[in-house]
N, C-alpha and C positions, 0 to 999 in steps of 0.2 A: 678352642671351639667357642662361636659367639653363643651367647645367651638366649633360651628363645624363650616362646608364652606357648602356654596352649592355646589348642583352636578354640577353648572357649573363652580363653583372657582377648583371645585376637579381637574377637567376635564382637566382643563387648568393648572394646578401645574401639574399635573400629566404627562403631551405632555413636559413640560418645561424637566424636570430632565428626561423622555425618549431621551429627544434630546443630551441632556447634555453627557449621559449614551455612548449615541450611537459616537457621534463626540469622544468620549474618546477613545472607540475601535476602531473608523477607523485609528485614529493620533496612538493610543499605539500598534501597531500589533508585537512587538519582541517576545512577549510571547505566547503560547498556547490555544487559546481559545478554549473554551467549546464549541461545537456542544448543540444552543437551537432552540427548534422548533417554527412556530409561527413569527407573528411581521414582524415590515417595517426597522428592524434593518440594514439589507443589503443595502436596498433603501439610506441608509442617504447623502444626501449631502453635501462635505466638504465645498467648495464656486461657485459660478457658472462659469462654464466651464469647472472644476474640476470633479473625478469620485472615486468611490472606488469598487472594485473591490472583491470579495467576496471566497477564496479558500477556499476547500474544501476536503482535502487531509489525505491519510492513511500516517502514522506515520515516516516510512522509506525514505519518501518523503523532509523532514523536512529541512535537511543539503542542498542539492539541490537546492533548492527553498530558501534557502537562500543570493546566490548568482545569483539564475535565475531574482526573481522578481523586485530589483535593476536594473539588465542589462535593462531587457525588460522596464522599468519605463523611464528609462532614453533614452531608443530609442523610446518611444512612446509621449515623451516630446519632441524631436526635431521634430518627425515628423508631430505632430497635435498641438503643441502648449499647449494640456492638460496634469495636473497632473492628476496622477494615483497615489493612492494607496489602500495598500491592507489591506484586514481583515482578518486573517488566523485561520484555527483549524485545528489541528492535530491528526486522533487518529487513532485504529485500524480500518483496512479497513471495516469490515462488520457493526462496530458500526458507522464511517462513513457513509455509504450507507444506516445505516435504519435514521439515523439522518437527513439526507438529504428527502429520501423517507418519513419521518416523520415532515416535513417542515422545517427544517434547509434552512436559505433564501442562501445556495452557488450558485456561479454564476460557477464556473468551479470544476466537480471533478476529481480527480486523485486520484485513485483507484488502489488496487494492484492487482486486476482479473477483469475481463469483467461480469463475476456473478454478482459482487457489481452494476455497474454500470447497468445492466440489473435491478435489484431491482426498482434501481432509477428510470429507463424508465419505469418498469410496474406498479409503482404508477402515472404514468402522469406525471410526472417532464422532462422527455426528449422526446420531440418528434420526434427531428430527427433524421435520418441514422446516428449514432456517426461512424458507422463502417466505413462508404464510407469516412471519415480521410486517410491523408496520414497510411499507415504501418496498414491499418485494427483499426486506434485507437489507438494502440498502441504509449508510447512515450519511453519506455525504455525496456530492457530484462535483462534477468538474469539469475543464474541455481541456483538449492537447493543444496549444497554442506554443509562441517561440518568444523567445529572451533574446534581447540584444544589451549590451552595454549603453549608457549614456548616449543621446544622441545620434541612437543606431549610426553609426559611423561606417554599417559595410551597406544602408539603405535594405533591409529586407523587409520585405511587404507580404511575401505570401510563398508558396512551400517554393515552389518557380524558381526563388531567389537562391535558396537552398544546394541548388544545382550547379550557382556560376561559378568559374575559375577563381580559385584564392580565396573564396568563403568556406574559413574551418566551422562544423558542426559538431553537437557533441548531443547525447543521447545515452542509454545506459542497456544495458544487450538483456537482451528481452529472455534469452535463459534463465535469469533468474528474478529477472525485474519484472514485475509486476506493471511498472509505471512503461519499460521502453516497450511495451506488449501495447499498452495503450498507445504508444509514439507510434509505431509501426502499424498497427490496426489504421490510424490518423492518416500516415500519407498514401498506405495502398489505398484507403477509400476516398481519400484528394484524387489519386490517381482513377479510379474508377468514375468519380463526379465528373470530371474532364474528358473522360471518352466516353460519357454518356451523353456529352454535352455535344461532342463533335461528331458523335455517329449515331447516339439513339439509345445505345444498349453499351453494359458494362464489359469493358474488355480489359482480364485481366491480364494477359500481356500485357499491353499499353500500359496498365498497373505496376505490374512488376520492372519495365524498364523506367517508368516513374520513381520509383523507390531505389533502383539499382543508381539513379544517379544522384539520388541524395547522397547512399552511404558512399559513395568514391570520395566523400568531402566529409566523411566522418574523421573524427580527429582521435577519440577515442572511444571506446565500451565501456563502462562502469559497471559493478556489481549491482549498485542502485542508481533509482533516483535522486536520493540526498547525496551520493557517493560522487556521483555527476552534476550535483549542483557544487557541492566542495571545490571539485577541481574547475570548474566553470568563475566561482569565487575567485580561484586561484589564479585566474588569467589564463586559462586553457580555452581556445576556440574564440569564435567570434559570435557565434547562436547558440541559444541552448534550447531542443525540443523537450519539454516539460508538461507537467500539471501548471495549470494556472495558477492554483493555490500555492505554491510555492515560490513563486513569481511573487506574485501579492505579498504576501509574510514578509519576505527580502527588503520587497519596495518600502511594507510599514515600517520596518525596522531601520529605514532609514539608506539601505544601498541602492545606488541609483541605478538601479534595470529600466528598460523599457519591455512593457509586452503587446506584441504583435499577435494579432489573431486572425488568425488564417480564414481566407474566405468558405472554404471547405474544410470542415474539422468534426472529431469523434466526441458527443458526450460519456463522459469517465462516469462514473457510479463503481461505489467503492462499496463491498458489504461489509458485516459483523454477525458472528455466529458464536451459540454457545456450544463448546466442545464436551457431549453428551457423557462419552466414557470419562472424559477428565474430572467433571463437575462431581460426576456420581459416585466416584472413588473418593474423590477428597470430600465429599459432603458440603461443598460447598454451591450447590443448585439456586439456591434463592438468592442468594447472594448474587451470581453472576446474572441470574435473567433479569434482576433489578437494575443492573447496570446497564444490562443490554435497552431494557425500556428505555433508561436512562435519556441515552443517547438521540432518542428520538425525539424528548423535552424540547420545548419552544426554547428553555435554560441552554441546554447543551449544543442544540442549533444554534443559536447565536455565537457561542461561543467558535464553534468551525467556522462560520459568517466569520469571527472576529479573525479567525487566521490562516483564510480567502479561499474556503471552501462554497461550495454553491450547496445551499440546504435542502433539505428534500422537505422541509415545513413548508406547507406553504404560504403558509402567513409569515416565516421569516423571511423565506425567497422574495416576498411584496415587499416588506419595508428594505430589504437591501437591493433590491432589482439595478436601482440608477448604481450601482459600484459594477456593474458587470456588462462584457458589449454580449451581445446576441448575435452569432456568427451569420452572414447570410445564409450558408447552406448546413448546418447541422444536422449531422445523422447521427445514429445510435448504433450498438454492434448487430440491432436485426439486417441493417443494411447489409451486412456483410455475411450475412448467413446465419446469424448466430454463433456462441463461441463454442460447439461444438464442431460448425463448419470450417471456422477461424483456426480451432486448432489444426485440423487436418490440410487446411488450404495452405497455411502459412507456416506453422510451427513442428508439425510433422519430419521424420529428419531428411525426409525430399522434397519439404513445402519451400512455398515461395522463398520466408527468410533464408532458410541454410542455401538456396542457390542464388541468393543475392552475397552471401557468403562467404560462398566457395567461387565464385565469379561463374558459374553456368548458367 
């Protein structure tokens, strides 16, 4: 017969190596964490007076945030005297938001739609006004615009081109992407601009068989954004529909993309909110809404500026205006009904998407 413990030696081996487990992920945070539900993982204390800090962020967020949480760390060390640090996961925004709305212990989320972040609040996770935030909540913007390789070598100019024989697209499936919700919101409202233009009034048919012949030239679905830029990296497709900001990063860093911006396209607005039940359980509330301020600093603006987000500052938006083109026809998602209408018109499981889908 094996050797056992009592339930109460278990009990207590068991709290020992959760503890162990947990101080490993507050101190190692460089890497990606997984989104788990459940547990005082969040809560852990590194030493007393000390804090850790729990993000909670969709994927395109990632580069940003790596130079944001540093800055703020080290102004919140002069100012209070306490360390800060962080525990991060990365992923796609709506796998995000059900992780969190599914007890992922985050204490701030940053979200690529106000949808995600509603998820969250209708599970009980946020209870307050996120909106009454400086900018509506909002911490960055952006437009759906298209990536081509060097030299645009397939010639595409505008969503139109998207359609022709032998031009592979690529995009990231809007079930859990946050960013291809944005992609797809981009061309049914291209398609709606164009038979407003040829008849008067918005016809979503004409919408939906707009869209229906992009995706026949989809190459593939991504889990994300970033997930869809990787294989786009990789030599997969010949366009990629994307966030601008992303595009930009690429380009500074040196890989030669071209971006194309679409004569009709959707302004992105990405929120951040502080996760009310999370904050208040781990005690860490001032903490987190300092950060959340944070983010709205001329400092921290810039800094999204620097890795080609469009700022909602507006005195940052003025000094960087010449880096960015102004689409002739830019709408926002009230065009489209709002994302309450959005959801149900398009993302519902008989909306426009699932029957661009299923091919009906």
């Amino acid at each position: 017969m094996k050797p056992t413990l009592s339930k109460g030696w278990r009990m207590a081996g068991l709290a020992l190596v959760s503890i162990a487990l947990l101080l490993t992920a507050a101190c190692g945070n460089s890497g990606e964490a997984e989104p788990t539900s459940g547990g005082d993982g969040a809560a852990a204390a590194v030493k007393k007076g000390d804090v850790t800090l729990v993000i909670g962020a969709y994927s395109v967020a990632r580069d940003a945030f790596g130079k944001l949480l540093p800055q703020f760390a080290k102004e919140w060390k002069a100012k209070t005297g306490q360390t800060v640090t962080f525990q991060e996961s990365y992923e796609a925004s709506g796998t995000q938001a059900r992780a969190i709305a599914g007890g992922f212990e985050a204490d701030i989320a940053v979200l690529a739609m106000e949808s995600d972040i509603d998820k969250i609040a209708k599970a009980g996770f946020i209870t307050s006004d996120w909106r009454s935030a400086p900018y509506g909540g909002m911490i960055t913007r952006s437009i759906a615009v298209l990536g081509t390789r060097k030299g645009n070598p397939k010639g595409i100019h505008d969503w139109e081109d998207l359609t022709r024989k032998g031009v592979k697209v690529l995009y990231p499936n809007p079930k859990t992407s946050g960013g291809a919700q944005w992609d797809i919101n981009a061309m049914y409202g291209a398609g709606l601009k164009e038979s407003e233009a040829k008849t008067g009034t918005k016809d979503p048919a004409y919408a939906k068989a707009f869209l229906e012949r992009i995706h026949k030239n989809v190459e593939s679905l991504d889990k994300s954004g970033r997930a869809s830029m990787a294989a786009f990296e990789y030599g997969v497709g010949d366009v990629i529909v994307t966030y601008e900001n992303e595009l930009r990063s690429r380009i500074k860093s040196g890989v030669a993309y071209e971006i194309v911006v679409p004569k009709s396209t959707i302004l992105i607005e990405n929120p951040a909110a502080v996760v009310d039940k999370n904050v208040d359980k781990h005690g860490t509330r001032k903490v987190a809404e300092a950060f959340l301020s944070f983010m709205f600093t001329a400092e921290a603006q810039q800094v999204f500026a620097d890795y080609g987000f469009r700022p909602v500052d507006p005195a940052v938006m003025d000094k960087v205006k010449d880096n960015y083109i102004v689409p002739e026809d830019l709408f926002d998602i009230s065009y489209l009904g709002g994302w309450d209408e959005v959801r149900k018109t398009l993302y519902s499981p008989k909306g426009v998407w699932y029957q661009v889908l299923a091919g009906i």
